[in-house]
C-alpha positions in Angstrom: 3.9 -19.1 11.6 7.3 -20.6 13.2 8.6 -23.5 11.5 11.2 -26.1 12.9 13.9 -27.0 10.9 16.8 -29.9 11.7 20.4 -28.4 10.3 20.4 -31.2 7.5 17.4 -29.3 6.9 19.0 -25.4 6.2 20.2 -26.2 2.7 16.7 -27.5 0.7 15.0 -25.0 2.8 17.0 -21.9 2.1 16.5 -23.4 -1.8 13.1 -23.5 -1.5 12.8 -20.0 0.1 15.0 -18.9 -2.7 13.0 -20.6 -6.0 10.2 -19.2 -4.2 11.5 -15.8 -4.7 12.8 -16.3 -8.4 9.4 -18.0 -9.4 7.6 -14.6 -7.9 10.1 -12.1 -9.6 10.0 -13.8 -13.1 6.1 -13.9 -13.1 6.3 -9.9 -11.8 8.4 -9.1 -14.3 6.3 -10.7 -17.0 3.2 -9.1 -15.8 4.8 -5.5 -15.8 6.2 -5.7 -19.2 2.8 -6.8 -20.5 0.6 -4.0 -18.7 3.0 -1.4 -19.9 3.2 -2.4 -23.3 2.1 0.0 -25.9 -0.7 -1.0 -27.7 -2.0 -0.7 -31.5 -3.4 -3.8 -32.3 -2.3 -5.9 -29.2 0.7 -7.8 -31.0 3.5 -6.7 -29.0 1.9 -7.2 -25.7 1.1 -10.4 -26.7 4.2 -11.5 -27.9 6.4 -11.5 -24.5 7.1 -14.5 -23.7 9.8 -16.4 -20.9 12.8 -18.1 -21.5 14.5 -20.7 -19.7 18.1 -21.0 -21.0 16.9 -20.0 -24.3 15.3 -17.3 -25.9 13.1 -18.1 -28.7 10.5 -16.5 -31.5 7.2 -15.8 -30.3 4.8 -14.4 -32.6 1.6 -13.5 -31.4 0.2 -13.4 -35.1 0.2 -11.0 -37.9 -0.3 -7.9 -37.7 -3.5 -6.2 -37.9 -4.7 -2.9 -39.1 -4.5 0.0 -36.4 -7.6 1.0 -34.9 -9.2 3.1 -31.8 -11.6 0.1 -31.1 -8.1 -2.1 -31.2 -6.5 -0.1 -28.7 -9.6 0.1 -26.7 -10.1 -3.9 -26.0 -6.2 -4.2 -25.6 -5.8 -1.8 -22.5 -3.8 -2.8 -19.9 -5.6 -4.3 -16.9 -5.6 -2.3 -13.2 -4.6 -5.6 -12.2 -1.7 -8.0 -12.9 -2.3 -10.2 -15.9 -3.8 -13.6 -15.1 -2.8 -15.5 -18.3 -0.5 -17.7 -17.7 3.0 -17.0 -18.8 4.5 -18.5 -22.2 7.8 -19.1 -23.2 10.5 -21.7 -24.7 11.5 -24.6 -22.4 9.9 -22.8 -19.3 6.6 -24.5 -17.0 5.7 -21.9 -15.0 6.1 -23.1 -11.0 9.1 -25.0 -11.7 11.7 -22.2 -11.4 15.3 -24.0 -10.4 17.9 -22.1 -9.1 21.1 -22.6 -11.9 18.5 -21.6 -14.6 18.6 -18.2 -16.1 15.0 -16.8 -16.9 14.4 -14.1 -19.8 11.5 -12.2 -20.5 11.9 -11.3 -24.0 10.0 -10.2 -27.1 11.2 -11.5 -30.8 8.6 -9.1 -33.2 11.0 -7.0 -35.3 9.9 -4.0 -34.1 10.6 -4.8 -30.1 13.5 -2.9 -30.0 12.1 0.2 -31.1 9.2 -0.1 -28.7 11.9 -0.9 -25.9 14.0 2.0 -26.8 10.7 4.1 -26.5 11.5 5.4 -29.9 8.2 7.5 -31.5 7.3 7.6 -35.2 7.6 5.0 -38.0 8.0 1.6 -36.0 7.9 2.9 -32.5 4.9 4.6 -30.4 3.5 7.2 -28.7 2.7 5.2 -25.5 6.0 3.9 -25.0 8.2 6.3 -23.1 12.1 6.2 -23.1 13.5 4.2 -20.5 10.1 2.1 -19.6 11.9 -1.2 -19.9 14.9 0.3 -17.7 11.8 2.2 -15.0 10.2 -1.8 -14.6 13.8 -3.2 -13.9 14.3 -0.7 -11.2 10.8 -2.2 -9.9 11.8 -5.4 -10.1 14.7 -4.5 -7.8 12.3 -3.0 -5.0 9.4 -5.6 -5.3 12.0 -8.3 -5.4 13.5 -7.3 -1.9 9.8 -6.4 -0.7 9.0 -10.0 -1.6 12.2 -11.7 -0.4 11.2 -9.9 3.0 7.9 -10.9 3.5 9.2 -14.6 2.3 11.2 -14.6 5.2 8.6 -13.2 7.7 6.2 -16.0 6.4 8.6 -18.8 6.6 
């Protein structure tokens, strides 16, 4: 679809093109983070939340005894998480260019998980590297998407 544009026009729509591309990499990366989150009682996963300008605690409640069942219900989805994203000063759809987005997670033992640390405090599931492996995804779905932004536009 061929759109016409005036030349007062390039600068919102080159904006708009762009926000659309941040909004679609920020929900991405939220929704990889969550499906490769290792999973005991479910916790973690649903602790990861988005900050704009801010990071913030996000506690997704206390923690609960380790069980098979737990990590049964908790698997992550074939298909990208539909819950909306959470996260400290941040609507979801109203991504501005100027803003800086973070998709964090505050629970004490994050960084372990992150690290892909195994033993007391860390997990089995959670390779070395897997936060690194999603931002090099990021990279490749965010030109993928920033190419077929510009086909459909």
């Amino acid at each position: 679809m061929s759109r016409t544009i005036t030349i007062g026009q390039i600068g919102d729509y080159a904006q708009e093109q762009t926000e659309k591309l941040l909004r679609h990499v920020v929900f991405e990366t939220d929704s990889l983070l969550k499906q490769a989150s290792p999973v005991d009682t479910g916790r973690f996963r649903f602790s990861w939340q988005i900050g704009e300008n801010a990071t913030g605690a996000y506690d997704a409640g206390p923690q609960q005894p380790s069980n098979p069942l737990s990590r049964q219900l908790t698997k992550p989805p074939r298909e990208p998480m539909t819950a909306s994203p959470r996260g400290l000063n941040y609507t979801p759809t109203y991504e501005k260019l100027g803003n800086v987005y973070s998709v964090h997670n505050s629970l004490p033992y994050a960084e372990k998980l992150a690290d892909g640390i195994i033993g007391k405090g860390g997990s089995t599931q959670a390779p070395a590297g897997w936060i690194d492996n999603i931002a090099n995804d990021i990279r490749t779905r965010a030109r993928d998407a920033a190419e077929r932004i510009g086909r459909e536009s």
